[in-house]
C-alpha beads as a LAMMPS data file, in Angstrom:
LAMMPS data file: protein, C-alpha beads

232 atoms
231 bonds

1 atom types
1 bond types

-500.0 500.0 xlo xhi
-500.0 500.0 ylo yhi
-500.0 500.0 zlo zhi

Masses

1 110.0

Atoms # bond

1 1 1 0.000 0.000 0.000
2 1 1 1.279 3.256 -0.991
3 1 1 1.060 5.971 1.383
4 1 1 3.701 8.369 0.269
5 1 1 0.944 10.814 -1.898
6 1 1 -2.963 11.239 -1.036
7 1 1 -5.196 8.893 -3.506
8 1 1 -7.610 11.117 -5.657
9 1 1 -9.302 8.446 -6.496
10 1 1 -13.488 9.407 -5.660
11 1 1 -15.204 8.138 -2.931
12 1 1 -18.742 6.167 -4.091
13 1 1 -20.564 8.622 -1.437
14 1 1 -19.035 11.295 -4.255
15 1 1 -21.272 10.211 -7.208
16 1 1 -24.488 11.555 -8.180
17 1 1 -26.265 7.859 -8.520
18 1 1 -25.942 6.738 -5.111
19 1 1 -29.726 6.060 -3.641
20 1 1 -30.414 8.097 -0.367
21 1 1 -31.444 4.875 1.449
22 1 1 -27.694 3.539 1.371
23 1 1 -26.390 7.691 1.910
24 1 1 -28.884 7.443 5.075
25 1 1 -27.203 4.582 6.407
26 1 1 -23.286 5.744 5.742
27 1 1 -24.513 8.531 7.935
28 1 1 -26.061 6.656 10.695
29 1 1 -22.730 4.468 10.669
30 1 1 -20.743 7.960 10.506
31 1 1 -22.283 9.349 13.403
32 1 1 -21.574 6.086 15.431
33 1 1 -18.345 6.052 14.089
34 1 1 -17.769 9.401 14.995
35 1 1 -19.034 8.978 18.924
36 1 1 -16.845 5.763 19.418
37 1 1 -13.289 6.772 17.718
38 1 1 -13.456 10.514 19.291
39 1 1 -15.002 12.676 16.470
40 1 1 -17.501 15.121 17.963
41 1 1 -14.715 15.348 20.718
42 1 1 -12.215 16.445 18.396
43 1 1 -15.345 18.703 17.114
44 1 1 -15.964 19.824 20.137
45 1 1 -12.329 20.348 21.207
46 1 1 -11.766 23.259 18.312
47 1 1 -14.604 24.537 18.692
48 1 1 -14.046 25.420 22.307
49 1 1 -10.599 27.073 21.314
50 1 1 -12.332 29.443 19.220
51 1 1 -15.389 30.016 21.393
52 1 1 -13.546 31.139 24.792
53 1 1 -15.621 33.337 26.691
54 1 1 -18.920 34.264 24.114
55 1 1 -22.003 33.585 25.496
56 1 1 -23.479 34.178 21.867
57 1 1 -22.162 32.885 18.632
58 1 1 -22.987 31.825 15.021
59 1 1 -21.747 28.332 14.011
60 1 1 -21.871 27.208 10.777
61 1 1 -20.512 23.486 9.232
62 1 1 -19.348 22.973 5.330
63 1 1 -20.361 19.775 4.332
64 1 1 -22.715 19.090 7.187
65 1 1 -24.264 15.835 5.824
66 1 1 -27.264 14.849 8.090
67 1 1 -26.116 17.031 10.906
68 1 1 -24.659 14.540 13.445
69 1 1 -21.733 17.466 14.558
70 1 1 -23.886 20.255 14.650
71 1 1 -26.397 17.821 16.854
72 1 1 -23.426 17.528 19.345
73 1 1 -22.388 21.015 18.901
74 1 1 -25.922 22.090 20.221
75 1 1 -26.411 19.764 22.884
76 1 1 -22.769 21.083 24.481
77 1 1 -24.041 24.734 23.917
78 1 1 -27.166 24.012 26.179
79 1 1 -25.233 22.368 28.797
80 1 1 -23.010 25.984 28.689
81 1 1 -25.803 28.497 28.466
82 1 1 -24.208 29.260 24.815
83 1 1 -26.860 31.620 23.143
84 1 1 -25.946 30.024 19.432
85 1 1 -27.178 29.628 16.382
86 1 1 -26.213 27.267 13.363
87 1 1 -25.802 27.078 10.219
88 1 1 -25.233 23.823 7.984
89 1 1 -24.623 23.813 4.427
90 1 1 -24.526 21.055 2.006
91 1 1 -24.731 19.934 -1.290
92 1 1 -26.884 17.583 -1.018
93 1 1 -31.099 18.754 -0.402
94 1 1 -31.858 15.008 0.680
95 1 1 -29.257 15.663 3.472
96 1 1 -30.325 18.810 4.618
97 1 1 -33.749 17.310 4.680
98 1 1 -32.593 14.956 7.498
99 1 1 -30.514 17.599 8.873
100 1 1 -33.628 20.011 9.276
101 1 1 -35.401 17.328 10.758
102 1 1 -33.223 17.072 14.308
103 1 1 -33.504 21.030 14.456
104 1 1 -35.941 22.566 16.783
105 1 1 -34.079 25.083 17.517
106 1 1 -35.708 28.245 15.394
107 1 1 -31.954 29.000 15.784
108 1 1 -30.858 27.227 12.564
109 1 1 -30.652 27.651 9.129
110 1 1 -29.564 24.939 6.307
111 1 1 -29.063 25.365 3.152
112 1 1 -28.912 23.508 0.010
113 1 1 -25.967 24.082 -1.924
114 1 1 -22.079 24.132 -2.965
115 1 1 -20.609 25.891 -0.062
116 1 1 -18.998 27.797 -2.777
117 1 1 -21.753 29.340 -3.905
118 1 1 -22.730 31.044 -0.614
119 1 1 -22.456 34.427 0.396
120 1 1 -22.955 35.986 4.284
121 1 1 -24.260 39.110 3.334
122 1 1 -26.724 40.243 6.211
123 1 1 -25.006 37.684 9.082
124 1 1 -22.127 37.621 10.674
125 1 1 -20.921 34.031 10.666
126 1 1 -18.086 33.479 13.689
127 1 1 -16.950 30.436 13.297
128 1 1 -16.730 28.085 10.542
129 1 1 -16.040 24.540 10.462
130 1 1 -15.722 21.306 8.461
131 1 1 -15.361 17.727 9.461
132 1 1 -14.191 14.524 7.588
133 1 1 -14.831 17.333 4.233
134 1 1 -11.727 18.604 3.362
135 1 1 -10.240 15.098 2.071
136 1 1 -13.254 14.920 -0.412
137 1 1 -11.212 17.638 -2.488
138 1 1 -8.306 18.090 -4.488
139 1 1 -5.278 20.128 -3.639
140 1 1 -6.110 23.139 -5.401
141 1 1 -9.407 22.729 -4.503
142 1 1 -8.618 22.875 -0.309
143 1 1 -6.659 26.041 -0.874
144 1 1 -9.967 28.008 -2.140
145 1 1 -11.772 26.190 0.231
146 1 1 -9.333 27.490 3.089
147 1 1 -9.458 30.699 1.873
148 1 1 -13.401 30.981 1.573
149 1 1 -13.636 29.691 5.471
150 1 1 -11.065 32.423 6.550
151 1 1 -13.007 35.007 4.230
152 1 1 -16.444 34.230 5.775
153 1 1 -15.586 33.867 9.657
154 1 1 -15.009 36.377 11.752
155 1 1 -13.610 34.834 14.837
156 1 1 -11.830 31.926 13.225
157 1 1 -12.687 27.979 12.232
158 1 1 -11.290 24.690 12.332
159 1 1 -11.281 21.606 10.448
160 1 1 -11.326 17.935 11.614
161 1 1 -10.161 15.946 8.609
162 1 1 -8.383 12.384 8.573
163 1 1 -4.428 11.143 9.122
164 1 1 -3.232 9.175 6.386
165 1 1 -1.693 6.511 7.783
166 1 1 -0.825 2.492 7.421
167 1 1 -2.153 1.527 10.651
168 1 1 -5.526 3.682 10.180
169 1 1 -6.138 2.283 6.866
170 1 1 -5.884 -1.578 8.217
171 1 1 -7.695 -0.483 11.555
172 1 1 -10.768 1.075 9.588
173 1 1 -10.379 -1.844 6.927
174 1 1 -10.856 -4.491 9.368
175 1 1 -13.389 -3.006 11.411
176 1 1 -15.864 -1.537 9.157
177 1 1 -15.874 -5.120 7.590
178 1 1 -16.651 -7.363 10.575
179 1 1 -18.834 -4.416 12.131
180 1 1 -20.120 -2.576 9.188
181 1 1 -23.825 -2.696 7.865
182 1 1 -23.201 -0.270 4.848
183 1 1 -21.346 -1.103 1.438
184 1 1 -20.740 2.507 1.139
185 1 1 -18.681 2.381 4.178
186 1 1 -16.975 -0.715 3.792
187 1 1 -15.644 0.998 0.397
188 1 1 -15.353 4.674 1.076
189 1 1 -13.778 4.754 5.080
190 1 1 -10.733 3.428 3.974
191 1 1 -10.173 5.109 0.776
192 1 1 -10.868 7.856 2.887
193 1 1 -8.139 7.393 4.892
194 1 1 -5.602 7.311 1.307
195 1 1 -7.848 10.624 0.655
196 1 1 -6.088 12.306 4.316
197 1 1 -3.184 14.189 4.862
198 1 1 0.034 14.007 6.434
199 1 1 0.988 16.906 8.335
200 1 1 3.853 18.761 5.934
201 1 1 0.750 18.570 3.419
202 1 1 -1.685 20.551 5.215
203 1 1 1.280 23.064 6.286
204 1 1 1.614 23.756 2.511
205 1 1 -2.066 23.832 2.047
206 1 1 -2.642 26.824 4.180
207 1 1 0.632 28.399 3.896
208 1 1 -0.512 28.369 0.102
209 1 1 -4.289 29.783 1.140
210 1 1 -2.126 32.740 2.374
211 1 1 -2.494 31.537 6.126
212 1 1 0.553 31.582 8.277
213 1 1 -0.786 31.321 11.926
214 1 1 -2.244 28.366 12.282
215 1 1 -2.453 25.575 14.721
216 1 1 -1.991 21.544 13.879
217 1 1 -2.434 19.139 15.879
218 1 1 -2.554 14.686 16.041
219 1 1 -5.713 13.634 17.837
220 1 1 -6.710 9.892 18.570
221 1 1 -7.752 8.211 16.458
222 1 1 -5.523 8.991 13.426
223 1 1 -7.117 12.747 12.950
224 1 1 -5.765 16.316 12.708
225 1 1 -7.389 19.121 14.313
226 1 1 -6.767 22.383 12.326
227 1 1 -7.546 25.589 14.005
228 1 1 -7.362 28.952 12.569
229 1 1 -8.066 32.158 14.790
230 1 1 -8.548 35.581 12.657
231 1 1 -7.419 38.449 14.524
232 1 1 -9.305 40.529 16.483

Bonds

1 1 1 2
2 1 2 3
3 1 3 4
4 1 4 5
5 1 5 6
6 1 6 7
7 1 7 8
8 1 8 9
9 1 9 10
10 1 10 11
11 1 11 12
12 1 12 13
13 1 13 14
14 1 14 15
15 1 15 16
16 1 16 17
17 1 17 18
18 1 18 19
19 1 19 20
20 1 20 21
21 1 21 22
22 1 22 23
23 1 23 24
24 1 24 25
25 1 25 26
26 1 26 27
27 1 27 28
28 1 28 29
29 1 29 30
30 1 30 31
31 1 31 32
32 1 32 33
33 1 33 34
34 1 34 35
35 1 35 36
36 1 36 37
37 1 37 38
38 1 38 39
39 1 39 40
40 1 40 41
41 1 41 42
42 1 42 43
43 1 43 44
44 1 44 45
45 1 45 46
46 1 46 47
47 1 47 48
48 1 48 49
49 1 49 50
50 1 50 51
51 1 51 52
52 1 52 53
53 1 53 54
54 1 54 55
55 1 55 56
56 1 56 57
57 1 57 58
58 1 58 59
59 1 59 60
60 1 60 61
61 1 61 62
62 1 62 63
63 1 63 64
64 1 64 65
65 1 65 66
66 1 66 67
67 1 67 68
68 1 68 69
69 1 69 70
70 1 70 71
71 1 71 72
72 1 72 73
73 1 73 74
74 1 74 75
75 1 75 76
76 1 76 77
77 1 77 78
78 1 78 79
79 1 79 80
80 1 80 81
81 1 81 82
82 1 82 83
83 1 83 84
84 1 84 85
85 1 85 86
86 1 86 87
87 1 87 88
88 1 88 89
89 1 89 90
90 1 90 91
91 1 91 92
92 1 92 93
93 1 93 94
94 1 94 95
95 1 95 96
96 1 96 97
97 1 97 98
98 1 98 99
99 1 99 100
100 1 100 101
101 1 101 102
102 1 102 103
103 1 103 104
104 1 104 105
105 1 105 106
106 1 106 107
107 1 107 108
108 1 108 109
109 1 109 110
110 1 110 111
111 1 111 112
112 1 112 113
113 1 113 114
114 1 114 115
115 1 115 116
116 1 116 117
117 1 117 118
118 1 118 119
119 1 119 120
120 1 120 121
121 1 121 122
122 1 122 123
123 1 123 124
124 1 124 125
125 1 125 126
126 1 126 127
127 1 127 128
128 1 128 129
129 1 129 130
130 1 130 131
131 1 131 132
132 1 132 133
133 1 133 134
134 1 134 135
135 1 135 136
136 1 136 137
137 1 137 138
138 1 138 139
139 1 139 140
140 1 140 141
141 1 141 142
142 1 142 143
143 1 143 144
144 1 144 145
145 1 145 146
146 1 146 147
147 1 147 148
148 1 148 149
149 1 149 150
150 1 150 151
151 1 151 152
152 1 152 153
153 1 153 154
154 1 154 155
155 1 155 156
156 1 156 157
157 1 157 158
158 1 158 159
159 1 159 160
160 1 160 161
161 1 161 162
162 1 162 163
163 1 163 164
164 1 164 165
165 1 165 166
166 1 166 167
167 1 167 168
168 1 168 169
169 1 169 170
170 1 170 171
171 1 171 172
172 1 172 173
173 1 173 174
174 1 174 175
175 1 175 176
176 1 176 177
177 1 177 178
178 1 178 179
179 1 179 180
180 1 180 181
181 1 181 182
182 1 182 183
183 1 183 184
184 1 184 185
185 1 185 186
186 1 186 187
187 1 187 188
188 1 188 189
189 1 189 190
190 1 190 191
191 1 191 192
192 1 192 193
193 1 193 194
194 1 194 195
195 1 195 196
196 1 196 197
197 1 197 198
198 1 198 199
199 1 199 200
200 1 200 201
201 1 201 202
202 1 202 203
203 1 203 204
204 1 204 205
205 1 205 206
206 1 206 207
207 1 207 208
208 1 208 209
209 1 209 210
210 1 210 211
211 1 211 212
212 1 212 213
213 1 213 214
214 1 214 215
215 1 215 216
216 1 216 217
217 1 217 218
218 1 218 219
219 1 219 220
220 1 220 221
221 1 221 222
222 1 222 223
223 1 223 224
224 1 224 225
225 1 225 226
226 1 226 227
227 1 227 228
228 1 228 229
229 1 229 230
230 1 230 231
231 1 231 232
């Protein structure tokens, strides 16, 4: 297995033919995967950098799929008497549809779309944030991407994204297939993995995007936790 270069080879989740049924279920296993291996902590874990001492903030995910981090980001907001309000964008309507549909909070706003394509005009947007997203994209792709999310937050954002590494790619091959219920999954989580990044990558990323203070660091299990605080 060669590990030296990230794989641009698309994930099936990538293609406009999958049905939602199986798209429903890579998320459900996602989520789970996500809770068990340390995601939404990692999530959770930038997200508190950035916050510090606001009582009232504006959140808002890239590639939010059905939800599942901005669920978690919600629930830790209550327990801190966070005044905040989300925003998840995706590109995918039948996504946003589920998303939508674990929202009560009149809070929240999700929209349909290439994340690309949308502009903050009347709302300030704090803190931006993606999560196993960035490794859907190409090089050249990441650096617009890196500078849109500085462009569009005003307090900073972070990005949870995947360690491409020998032992991840075994661990993730072996368990999705004794444990896994999804053929997406089985396929996709470890090309996913040949998809991350090693860390001298994502330095030249953002020092390409322009950004030169940044912050890097290895979290269990086999992720990278990017932050990226604008100044003041």
């Amino acid at each position: 297995m060669d590990l030296s270069s990230r794989s641009y080879q698309k994930e099936l989740l990538d293609q406009d033919d999958i049905p939602f049924e199986a798209i429903q279920r890579n998320m459900k296993e996602l989520d789970v995967i996500n809770t068990w291996l340390g995601g939404h902590r990692i999530t959770l874990n930038g997200l508190k950098r950035l916050i510090q001492n606001r009582k009232k903030i504006t959140i808002c995910e890239i590639g939010c799929g059905g939800g599942d981090n901005l669920v978690a980001v919600e629930k830790w907001c209550k327990r801190q008497n966070i005044t905040a309000k989300f925003i998840g964008i995706d590109i995918n309507p039948h996504c946003i549809a589920v998303a939508k549909s674990k929202f009560e909070n009149s809070n929240s706003r999700f929209i349909a779309s290439d994340f690309r394509l949308v502009k903050f005009r009347d709302e300030k947007t704090d803190i931006i944030f993606s999560s196993l997203f960035c490794h859907h994209f190409t090089n050249d792709e990441l650096i617009s991407m890196l500078s849109w999310m500085q462009n569009n937050a005003t307090v900073g954002f972070f990005i949870n994204d995947l360690h491409r590494h020998v032992l991840a790619y075994y661990s993730i091959t072996f368990l999705t297939r004794i444990f896994s219920r999804s053929w997406l999954v089985k396929h996709d989580a470890p090309l996913s993995v040949l998809r991350g990044f090693i860390r001298k990558e994502l330095t030249s990323l953002l020092d390409q995007a322009g950004i030169l203070s940044k912050t890097i660091e290895w979290k269990w299990a086999f992720r990278w936790l990017i932050i990226i605080k604008n100044p003041a």
